[in-house]
C-alpha positions as CSV (number, residue, x, y, z in Angstrom):
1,X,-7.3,31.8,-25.8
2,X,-5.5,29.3,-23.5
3,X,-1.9,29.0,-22.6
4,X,0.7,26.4,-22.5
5,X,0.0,26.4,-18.9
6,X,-3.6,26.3,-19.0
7,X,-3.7,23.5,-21.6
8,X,-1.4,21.2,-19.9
9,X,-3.2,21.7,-16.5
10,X,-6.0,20.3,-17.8
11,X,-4.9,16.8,-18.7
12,X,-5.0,13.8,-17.1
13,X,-2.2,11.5,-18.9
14,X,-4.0,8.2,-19.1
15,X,-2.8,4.8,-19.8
16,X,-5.6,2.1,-19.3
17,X,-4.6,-0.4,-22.3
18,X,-4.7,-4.4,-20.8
19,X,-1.4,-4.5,-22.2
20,X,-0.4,-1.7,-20.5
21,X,3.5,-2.7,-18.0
22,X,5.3,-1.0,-15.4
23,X,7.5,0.4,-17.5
24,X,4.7,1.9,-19.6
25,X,3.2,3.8,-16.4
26,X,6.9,4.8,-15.4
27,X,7.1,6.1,-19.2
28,X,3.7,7.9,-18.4
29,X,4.6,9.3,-15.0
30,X,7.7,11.1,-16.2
31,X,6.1,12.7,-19.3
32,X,3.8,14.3,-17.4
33,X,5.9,15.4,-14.5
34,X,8.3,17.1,-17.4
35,X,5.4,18.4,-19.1
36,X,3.4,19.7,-16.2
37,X,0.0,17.6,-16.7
38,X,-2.0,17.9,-14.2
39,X,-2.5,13.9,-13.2
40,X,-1.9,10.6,-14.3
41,X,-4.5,7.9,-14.9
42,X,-4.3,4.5,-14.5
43,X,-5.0,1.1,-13.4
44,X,-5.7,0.5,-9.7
45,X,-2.7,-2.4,-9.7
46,X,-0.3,0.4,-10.9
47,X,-1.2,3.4,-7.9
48,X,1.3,2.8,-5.7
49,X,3.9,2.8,-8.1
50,X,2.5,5.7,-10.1
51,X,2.0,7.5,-6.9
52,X,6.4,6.6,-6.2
53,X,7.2,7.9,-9.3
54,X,5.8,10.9,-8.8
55,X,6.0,11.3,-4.8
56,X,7.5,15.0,-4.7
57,X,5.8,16.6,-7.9
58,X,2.4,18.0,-8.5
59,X,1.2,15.5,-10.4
60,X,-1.7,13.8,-9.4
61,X,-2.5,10.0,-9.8
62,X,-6.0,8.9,-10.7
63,X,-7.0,5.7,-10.4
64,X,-10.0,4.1,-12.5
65,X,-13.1,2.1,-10.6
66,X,-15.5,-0.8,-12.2
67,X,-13.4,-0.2,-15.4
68,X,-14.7,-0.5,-18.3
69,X,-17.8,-1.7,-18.0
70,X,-19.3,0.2,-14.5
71,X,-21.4,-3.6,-13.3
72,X,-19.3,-4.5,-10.3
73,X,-21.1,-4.8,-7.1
74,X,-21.2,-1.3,-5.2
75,X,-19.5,-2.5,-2.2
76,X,-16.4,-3.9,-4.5
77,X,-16.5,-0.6,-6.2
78,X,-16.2,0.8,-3.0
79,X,-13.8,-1.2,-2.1
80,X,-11.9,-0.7,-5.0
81,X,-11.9,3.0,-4.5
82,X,-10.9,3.1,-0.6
83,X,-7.9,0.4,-1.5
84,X,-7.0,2.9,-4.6
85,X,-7.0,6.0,-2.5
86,X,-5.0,4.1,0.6
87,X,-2.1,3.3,-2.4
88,X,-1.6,6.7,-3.3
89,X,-4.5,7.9,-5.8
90,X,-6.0,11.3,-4.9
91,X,-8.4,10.9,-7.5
92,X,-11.0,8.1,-8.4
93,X,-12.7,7.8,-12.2
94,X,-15.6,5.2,-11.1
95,X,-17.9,3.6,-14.0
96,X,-21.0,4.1,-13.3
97,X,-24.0,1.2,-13.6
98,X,-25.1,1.8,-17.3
99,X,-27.8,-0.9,-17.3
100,X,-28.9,0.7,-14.2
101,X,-29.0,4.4,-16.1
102,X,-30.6,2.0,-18.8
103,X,-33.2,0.9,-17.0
104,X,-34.2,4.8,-15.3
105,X,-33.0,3.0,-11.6
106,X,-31.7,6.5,-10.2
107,X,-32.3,4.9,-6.3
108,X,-29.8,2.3,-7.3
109,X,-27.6,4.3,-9.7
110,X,-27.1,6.9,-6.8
111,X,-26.5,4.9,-4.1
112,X,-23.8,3.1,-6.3
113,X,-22.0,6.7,-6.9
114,X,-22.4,7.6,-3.0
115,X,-20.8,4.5,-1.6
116,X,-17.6,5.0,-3.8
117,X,-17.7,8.7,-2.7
118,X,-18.1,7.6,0.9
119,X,-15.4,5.1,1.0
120,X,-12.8,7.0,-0.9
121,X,-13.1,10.0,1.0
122,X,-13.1,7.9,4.3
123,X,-9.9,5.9,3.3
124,X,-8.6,9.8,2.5
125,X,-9.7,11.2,5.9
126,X,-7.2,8.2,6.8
127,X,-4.3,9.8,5.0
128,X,-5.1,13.1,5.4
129,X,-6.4,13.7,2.1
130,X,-10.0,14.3,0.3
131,X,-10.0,12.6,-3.0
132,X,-11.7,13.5,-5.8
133,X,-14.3,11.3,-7.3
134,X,-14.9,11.5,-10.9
135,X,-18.2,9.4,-12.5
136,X,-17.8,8.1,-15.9
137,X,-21.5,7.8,-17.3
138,X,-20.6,6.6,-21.1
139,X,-22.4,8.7,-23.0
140,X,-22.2,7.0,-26.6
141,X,-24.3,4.2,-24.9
142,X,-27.1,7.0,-23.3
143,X,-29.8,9.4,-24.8
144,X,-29.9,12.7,-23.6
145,X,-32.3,12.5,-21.4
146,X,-30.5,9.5,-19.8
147,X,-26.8,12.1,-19.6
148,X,-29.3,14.8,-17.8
149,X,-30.8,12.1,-15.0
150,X,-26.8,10.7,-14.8
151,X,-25.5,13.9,-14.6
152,X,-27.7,15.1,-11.6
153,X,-27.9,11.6,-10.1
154,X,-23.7,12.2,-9.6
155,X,-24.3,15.3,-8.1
156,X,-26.8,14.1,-5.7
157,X,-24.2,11.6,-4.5
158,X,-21.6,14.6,-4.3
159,X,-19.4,13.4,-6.6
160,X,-16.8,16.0,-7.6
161,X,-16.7,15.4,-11.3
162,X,-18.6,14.0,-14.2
163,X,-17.0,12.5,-17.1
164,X,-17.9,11.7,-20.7
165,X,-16.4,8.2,-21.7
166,X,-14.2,5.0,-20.7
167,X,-12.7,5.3,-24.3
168,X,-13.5,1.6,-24.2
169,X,-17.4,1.8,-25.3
170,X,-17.5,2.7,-28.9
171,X,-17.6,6.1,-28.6
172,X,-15.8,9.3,-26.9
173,X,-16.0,12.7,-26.0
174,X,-17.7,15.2,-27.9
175,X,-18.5,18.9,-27.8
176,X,-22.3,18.5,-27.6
177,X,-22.0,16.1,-24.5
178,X,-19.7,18.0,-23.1
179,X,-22.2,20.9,-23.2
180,X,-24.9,19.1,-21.8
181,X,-23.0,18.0,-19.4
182,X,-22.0,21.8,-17.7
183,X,-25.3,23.0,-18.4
184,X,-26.8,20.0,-16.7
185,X,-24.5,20.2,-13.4
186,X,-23.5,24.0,-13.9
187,X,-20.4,25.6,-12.8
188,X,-19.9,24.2,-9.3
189,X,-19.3,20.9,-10.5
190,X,-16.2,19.8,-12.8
191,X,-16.7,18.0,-16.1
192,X,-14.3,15.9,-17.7
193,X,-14.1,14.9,-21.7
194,X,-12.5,11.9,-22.1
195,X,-12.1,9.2,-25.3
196,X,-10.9,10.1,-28.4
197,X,-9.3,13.7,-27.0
198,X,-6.0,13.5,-29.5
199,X,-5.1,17.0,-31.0
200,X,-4.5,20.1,-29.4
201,X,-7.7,21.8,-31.6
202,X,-10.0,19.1,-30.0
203,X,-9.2,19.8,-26.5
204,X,-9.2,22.8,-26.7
205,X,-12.8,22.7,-28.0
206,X,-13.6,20.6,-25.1
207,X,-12.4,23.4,-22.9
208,X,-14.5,25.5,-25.0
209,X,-17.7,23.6,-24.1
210,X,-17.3,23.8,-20.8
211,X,-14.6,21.0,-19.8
212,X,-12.5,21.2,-16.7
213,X,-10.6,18.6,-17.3
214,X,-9.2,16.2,-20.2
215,X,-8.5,12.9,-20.1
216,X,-6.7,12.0,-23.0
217,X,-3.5,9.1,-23.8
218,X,-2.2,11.9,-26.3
219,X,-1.1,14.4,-23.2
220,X,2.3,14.6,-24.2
221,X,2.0,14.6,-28.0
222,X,-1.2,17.5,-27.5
223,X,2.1,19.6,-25.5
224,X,4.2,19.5,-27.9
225,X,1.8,20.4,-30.3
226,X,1.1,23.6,-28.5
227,X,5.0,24.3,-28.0
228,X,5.7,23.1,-32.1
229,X,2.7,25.8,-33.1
230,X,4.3,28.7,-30.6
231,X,7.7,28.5,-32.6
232,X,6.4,28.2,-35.9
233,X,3.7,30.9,-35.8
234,X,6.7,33.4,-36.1
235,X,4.6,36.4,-34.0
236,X,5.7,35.1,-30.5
237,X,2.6,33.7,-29.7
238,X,1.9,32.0,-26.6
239,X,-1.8,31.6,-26.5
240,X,-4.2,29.4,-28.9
């Protein structure tokens, strides 16, 4: 059972489309403040005015790295993530190297994850801060075994978080990934189900298996949901 509280604590609002305008992440930014989400997520050129919008609230701003496709050089995705965290984002989502995961290179697939680790919590250090780095591993595109050796490849690099999905690679989030995904990092490490997250009954069976966090572009709509099924369940309800 989860409340209103728990449910919207758990999303990060995201808004990555390539069409996406300032206007869109203002939009964005002021949902989730009035809805109490727990972050926004966007594009690296929108931080700083994400991180504006919301200067005084709880709400986070996450910032996504090597987006969508995770093949950038390291040191520009560490770049990428030290400039993100200097303009306000206390959290980076970086794409990891999928034809690296591909190809079973764990040396180089680590060492990717650890530089964007060491450089955003370095540019943090700067601001006072220790930002929290998320690694996307795309599992549509993986086998099992692959999410496993990802997975524990992300923890070596003491990443904070792994997540399922850019939403971009022809697949999301589901309950059986998510579940690999805890049991494969266990509870000391956050997991995050992201891509195709649009009703209030799928996140919170991402919850269910084991999800910390859900990145979705339906935040607001998955609220309102909640709040729409306390007043019409006529018993006063305030848990689902």
């Amino acid at each position: 059972m989860y409340t209103r509280e728990q449910i919207a604590g758990a999303i990060d609002h995201t808004l990555l489309k390539t069409t996406a305008t300032q206007q869109d992440i203002l939009k964005i930014c002021a949902e989730a403040r009035d809805l109490g989400l727990f972050a926004v997520c966007v594009p690296p050129c929108y931080v700083a005015i994400a991180a504006a919008a919301l200067e005084g609230s709880h709400v986070r701003v996450a910032a996504v790295i090597g987006f969508p496709h995770g093949y950038n050089e390291t040191e520009v995705k560490a770049f990428e993530a030290a400039e993100a965290v200097r303009a306000g984002a206390a959290e980076v989502d970086m794409v990891v190297n999928i034809g690296a995961v591909k190809a079973g290179d764990w040396t180089y697939v680590e060492r990717d994850i650890a530089r964007v680790v060491e450089e955003a919590r370095r540019s943090g250090a700067a601001r006072g801060t220790r930002p929290l780095v998320k690694v996307i591993i795309e599992t549509a595109a993986l086998t099992d075994d692959e999410k496993r050796s990802a997975c524990l490849a992300a923890k070596r690099a003491c990443a904070d978080y792994v997540k399922t999905s850019t939403g971009f690679g022809g697949g999301g989030a589901t309950e059986a990934d998510v579940r690999l995904m805890r049991e494969t990092v266990g509870p000391g490490m956050g997991v995050k189900a992201s891509g195709g997250v649009r009703t209030l009954d799928q996140a919170i069976a991402m919850l269910q298996a084991g999800a910390t966090r859900i990145g979705t572009s339906n935040g607001g709509a998955i609220v309102r949901e909640f709040d729409e099924r306390v007043r019409s369940n006529g018993r006063g309800e305030d848990k689902f």
